[in-house]
MDTraj code that builds the backbone (N, CA, C; nanometers):
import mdtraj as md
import numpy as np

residues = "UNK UNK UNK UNK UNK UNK UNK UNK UNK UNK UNK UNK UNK UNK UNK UNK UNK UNK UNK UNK UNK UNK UNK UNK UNK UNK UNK UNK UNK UNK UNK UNK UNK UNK UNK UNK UNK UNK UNK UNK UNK UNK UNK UNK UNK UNK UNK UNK UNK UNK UNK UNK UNK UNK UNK UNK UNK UNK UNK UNK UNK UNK UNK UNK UNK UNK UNK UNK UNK UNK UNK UNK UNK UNK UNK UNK UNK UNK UNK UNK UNK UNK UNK UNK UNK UNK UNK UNK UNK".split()
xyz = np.array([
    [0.5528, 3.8540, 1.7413],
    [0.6453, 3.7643, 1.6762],
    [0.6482, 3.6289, 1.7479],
    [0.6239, 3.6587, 1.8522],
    [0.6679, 3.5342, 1.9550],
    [0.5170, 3.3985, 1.8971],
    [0.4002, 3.4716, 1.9363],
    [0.2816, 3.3871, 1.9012],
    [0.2817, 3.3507, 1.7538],
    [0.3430, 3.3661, 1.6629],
    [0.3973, 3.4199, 1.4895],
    [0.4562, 3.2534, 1.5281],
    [0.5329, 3.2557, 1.5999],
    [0.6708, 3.1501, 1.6340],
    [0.5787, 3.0316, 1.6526],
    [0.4739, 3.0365, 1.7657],
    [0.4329, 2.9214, 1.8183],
    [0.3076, 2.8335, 1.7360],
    [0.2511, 2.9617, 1.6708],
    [0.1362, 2.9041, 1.5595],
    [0.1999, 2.8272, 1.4617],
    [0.3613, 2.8955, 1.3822],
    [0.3817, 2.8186, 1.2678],
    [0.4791, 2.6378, 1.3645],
    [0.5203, 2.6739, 1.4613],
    [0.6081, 2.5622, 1.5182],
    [0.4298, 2.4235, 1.5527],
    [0.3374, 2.4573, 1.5933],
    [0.2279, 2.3871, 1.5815],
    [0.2056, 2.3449, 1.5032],
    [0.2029, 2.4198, 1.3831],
    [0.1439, 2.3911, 1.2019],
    [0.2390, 2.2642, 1.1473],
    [0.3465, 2.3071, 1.1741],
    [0.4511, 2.1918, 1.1495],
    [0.4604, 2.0563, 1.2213],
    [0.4127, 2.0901, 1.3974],
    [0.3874, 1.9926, 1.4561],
    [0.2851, 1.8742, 1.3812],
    [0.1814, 1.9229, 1.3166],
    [0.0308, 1.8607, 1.2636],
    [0.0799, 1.7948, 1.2154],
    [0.1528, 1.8535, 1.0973],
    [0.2031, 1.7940, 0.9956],
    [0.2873, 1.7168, 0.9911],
    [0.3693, 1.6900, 1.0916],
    [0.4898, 1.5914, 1.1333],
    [0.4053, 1.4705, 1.1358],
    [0.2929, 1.5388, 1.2406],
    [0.2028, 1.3762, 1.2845],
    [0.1135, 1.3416, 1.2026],
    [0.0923, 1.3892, 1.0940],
    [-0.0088, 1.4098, 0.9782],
    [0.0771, 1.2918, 0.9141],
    [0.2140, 1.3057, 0.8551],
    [0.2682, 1.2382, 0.7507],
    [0.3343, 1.0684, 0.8702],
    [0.3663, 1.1013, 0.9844],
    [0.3762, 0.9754, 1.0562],
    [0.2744, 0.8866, 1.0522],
    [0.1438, 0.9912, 1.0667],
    [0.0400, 0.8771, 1.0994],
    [0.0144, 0.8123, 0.9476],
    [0.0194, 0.8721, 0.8807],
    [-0.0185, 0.8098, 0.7258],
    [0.1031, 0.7129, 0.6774],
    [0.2415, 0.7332, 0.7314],
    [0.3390, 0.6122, 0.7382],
    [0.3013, 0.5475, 0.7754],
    [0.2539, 0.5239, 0.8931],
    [0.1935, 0.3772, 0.9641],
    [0.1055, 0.2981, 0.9217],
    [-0.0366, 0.3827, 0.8613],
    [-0.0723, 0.3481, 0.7950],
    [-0.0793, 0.2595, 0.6376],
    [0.0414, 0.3303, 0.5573],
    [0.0781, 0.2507, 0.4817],
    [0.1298, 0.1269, 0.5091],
    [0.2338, 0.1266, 0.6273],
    [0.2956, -0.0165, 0.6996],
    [0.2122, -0.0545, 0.6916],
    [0.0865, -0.0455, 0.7637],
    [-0.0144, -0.1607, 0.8051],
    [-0.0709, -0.2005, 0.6802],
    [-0.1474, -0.1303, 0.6128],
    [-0.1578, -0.1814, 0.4448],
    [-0.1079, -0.2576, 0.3660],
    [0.0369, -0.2416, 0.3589],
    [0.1554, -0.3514, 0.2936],
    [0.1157, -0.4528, 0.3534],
    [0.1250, -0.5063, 0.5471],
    [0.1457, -0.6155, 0.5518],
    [0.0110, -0.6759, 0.5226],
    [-0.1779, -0.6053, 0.5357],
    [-0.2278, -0.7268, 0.4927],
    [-0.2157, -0.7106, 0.3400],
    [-0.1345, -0.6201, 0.2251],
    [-0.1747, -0.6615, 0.1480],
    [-0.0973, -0.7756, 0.1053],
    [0.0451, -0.8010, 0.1521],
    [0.1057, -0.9349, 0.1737],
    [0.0226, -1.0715, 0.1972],
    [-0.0519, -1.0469, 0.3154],
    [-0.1505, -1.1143, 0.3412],
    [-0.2264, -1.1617, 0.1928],
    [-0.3378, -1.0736, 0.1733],
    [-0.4362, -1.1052, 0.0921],
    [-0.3264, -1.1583, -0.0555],
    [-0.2311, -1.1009, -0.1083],
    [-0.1139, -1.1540, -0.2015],
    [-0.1365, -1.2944, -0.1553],
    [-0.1176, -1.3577, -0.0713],
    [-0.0517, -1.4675, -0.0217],
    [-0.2345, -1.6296, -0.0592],
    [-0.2894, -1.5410, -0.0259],
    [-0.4358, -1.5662, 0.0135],
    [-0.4840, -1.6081, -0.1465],
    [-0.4592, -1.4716, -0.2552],
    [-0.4586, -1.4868, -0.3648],
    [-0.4174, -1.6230, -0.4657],
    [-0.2784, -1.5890, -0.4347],
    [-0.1926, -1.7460, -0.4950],
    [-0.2216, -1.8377, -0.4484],
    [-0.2846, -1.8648, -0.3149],
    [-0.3329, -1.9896, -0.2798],
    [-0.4578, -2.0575, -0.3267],
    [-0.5800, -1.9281, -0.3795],
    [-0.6742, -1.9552, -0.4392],
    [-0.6313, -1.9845, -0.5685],
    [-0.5350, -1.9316, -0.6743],
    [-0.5251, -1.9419, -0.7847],
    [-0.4827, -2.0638, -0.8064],
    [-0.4068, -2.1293, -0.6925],
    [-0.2894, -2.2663, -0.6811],
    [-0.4385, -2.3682, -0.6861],
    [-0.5227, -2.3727, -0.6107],
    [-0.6316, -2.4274, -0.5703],
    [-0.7042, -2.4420, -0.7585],
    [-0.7125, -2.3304, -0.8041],
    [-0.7877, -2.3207, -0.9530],
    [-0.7069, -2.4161, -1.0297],
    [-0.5986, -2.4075, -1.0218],
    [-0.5151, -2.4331, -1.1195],
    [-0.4620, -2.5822, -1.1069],
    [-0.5179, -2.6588, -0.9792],
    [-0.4631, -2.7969, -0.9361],
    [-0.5823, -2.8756, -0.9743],
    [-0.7409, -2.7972, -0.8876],
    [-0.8551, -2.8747, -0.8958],
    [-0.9664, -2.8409, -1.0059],
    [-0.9320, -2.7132, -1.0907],
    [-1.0478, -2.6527, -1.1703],
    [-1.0392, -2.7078, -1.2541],
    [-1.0256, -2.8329, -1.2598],
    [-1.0169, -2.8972, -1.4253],
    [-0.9930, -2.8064, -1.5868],
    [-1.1553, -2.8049, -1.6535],
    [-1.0501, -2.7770, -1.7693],
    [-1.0486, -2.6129, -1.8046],
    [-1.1280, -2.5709, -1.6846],
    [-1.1010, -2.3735, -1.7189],
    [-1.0054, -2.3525, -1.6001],
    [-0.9377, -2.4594, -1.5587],
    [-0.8386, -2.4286, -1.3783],
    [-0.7431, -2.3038, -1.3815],
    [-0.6847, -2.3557, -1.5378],
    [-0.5884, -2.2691, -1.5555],
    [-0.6024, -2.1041, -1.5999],
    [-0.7296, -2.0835, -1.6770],
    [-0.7902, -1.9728, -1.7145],
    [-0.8242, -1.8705, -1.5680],
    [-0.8991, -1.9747, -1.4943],
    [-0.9261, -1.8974, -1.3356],
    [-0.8424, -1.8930, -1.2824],
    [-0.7025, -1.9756, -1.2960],
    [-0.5835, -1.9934, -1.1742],
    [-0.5150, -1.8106, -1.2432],
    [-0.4890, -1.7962, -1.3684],
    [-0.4281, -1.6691, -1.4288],
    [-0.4987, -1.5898, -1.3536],
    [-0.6096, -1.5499, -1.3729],
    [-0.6599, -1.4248, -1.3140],
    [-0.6435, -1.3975, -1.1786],
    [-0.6322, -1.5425, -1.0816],
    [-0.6261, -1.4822, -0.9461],
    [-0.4694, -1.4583, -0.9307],
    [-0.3456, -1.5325, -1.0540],
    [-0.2057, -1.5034, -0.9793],
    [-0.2207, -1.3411, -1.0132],
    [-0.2504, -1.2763, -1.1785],
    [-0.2353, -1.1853, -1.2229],
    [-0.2633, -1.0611, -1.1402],
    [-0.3902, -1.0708, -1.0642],
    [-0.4631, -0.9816, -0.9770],
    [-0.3994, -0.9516, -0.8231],
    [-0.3365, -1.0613, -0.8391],
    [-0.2247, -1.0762, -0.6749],
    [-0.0899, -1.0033, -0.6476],
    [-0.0525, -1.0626, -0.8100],
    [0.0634, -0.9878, -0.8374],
    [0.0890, -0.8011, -0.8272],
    [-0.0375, -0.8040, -0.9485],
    [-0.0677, -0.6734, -0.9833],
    [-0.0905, -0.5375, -0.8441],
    [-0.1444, -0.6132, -0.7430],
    [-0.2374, -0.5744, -0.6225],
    [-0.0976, -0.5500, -0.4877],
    [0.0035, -0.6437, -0.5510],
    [0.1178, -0.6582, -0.4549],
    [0.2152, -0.5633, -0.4742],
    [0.2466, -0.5237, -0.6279],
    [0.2848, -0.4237, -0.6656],
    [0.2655, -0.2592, -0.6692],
    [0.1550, -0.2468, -0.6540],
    [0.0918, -0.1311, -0.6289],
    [0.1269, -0.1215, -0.4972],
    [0.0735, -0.2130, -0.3791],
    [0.0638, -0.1463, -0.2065],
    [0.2437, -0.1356, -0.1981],
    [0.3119, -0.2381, -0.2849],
    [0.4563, -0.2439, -0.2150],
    [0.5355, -0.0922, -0.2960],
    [0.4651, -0.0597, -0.3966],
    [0.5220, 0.0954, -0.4666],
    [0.4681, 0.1995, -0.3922],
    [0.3863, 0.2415, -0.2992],
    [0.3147, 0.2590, -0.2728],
    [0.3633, 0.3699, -0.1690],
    [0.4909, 0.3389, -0.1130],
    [0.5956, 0.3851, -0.0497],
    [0.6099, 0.4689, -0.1091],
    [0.6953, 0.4435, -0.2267],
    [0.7934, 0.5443, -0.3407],
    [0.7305, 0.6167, -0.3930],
    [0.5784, 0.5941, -0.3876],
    [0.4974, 0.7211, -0.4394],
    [0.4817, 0.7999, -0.3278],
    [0.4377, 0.7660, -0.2606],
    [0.4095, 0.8741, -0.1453],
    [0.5385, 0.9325, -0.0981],
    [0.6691, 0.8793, -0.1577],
    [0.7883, 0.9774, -0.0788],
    [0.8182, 1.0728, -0.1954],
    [0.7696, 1.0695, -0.3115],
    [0.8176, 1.1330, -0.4717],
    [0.7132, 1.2571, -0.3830],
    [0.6117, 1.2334, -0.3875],
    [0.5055, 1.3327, -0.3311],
    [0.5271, 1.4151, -0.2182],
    [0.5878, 1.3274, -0.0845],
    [0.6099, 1.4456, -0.0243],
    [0.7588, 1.5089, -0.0590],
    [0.8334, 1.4591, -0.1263],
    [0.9369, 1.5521, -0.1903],
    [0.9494, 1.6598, -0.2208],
    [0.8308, 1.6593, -0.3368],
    [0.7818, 1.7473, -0.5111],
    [0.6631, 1.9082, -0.3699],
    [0.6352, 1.8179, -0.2403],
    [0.5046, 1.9453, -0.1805],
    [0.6520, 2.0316, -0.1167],
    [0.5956, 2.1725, -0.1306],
    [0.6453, 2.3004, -0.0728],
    [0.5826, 2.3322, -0.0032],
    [0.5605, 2.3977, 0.1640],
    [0.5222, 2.4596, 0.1854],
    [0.5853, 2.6163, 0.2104],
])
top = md.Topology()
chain = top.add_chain()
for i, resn in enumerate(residues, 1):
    res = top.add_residue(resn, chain, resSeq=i)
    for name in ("N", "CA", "C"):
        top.add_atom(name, md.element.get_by_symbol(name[0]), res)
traj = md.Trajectory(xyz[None], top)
């Protein structure tokens, strides 16, 4: 019983550091995807000031793709906490 005790208290250990380390991971993700977000609108700002007469056609796609890209890493959280919610072991 006792070794019963220490195998499953390990298993849980993994897994503690299993789902920490993949928190961190996401942190770090968000902030460059902040980053590259940021990087985005500046290229699109750039399309949309100097691209003359398609500026605005290219400036859409890079805000749209920034936006879109910013939304996902920043939900990205709330999915992964719905998930480990919904797992049983």
């Amino acid at each position: 019983m006792n070794m019963k005790f220490l195998t499953d208290y390990s298993m849980l250990s993994a897994i503690s550091n299993l789902q920490s380390t993949g928190a961190s991971i996401l942190t770090a993700m968000q902030l460059l995807g902040i980053i590259s977000a940021a990087i985005a609108f500046g290229i699109g700002a750039y399309h949309l000031i100097w691209g003359g007469v398609r500026g605005r056609q290219s400036s859409i796609v890079w805000f749209i793709g920034g936006a879109i890209g910013l939304v996902i890493l920043m939900g990205a959280t709330a999915i992964a906490q719905y998930i480990d919610s919904q797992v049983v072991f």
